[in-house]
C-alpha positions in Angstrom: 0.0 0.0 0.0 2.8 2.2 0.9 4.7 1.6 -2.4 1.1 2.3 -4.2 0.8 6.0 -2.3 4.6 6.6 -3.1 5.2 7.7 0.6 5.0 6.5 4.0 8.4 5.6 6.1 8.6 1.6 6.0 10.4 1.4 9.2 7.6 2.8 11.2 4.9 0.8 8.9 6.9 -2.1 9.2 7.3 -2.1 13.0 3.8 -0.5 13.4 2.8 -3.5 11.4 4.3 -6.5 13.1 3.4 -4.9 16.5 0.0 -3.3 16.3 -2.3 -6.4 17.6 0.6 -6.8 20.6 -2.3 -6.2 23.2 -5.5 -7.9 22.3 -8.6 -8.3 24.5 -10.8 -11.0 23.7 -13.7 -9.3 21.6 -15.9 -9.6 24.8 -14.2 -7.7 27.0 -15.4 -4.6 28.6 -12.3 -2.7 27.8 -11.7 -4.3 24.0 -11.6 -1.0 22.5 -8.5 0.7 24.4 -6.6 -2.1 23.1 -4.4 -0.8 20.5 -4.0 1.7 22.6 -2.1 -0.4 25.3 -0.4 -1.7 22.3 0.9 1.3 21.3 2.1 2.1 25.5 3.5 -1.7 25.2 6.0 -0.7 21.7 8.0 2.1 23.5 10.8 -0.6 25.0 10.6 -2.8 22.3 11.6 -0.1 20.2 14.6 1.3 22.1 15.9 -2.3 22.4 15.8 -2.1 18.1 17.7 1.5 18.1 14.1 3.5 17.1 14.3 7.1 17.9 11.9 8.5 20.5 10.0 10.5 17.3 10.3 7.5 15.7 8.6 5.2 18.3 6.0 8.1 19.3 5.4 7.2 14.8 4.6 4.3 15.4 2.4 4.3 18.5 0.0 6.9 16.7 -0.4 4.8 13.8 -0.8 1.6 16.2 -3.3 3.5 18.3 -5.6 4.7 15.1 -5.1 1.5 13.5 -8.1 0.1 15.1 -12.2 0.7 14.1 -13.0 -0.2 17.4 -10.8 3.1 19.5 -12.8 5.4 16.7 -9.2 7.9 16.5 -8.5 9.5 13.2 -4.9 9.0 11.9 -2.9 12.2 11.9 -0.4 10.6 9.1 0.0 8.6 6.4 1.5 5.3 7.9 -1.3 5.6 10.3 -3.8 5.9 7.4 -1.9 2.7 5.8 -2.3 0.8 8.7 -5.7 1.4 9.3 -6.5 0.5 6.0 -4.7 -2.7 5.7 -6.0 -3.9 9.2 -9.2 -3.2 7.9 -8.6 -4.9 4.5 -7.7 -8.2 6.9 -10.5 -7.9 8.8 -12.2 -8.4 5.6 -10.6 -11.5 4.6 -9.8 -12.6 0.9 -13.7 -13.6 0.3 -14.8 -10.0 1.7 -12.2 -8.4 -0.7 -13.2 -10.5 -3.7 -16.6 -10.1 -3.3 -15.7 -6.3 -3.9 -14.3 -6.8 -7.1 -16.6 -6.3 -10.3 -18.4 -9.5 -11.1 -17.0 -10.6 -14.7 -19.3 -13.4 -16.3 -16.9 -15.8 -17.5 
């Protein structure tokens, strides 16, 4: 998605990607939708240990806190849009994405 917008910084996409779902409360719980935002409290020393940048770990916690539809938070930058939209696209699953594409009779 990123190399289809032309932009976005890989290494925060990348770690934002791998690490977004680190905190996940079963769908039942009472507090399910604050969990990508523990998630994104849970990256900052997993980041330090990999050399990130405190900018570049404070990247990767907005886009891991707006990633999810449930915490209703806008993303304030592109890999946070790119998340959101690729979580959302797995949500789907590939027979919710194909059934998006234009029926061709065969």
């Amino acid at each position: 998605m990123a190399d289809n917008e032309g932009r976005g910084d890989r290494r925060i996409l990348i770690a934002a990607a791998y690490l977004h779902d680190l905190v996940s409360l079963p769908k039942d719980h009472p507090k399910r939708h604050t969990s990508s935002t523990l998630s994104a409290q849970a990256v900052e020393p997993i980041l330090a240990t990999l050399g990130y940048s405190k900018d570049e770990t404070a990247q990767v916690a907005h886009a891991i806190t707006t990633h999810s539809y449930s915490a209703n938070i806008p993303p304030e930058t592109i890999e946070a849009e790119i998340l959101q939209d690729a979580d959302r696209l797995d949500a789907l699953g590939a027979i919710g994405i194909a059934q998006l594409l234009p029926y061709q009779a065969l």
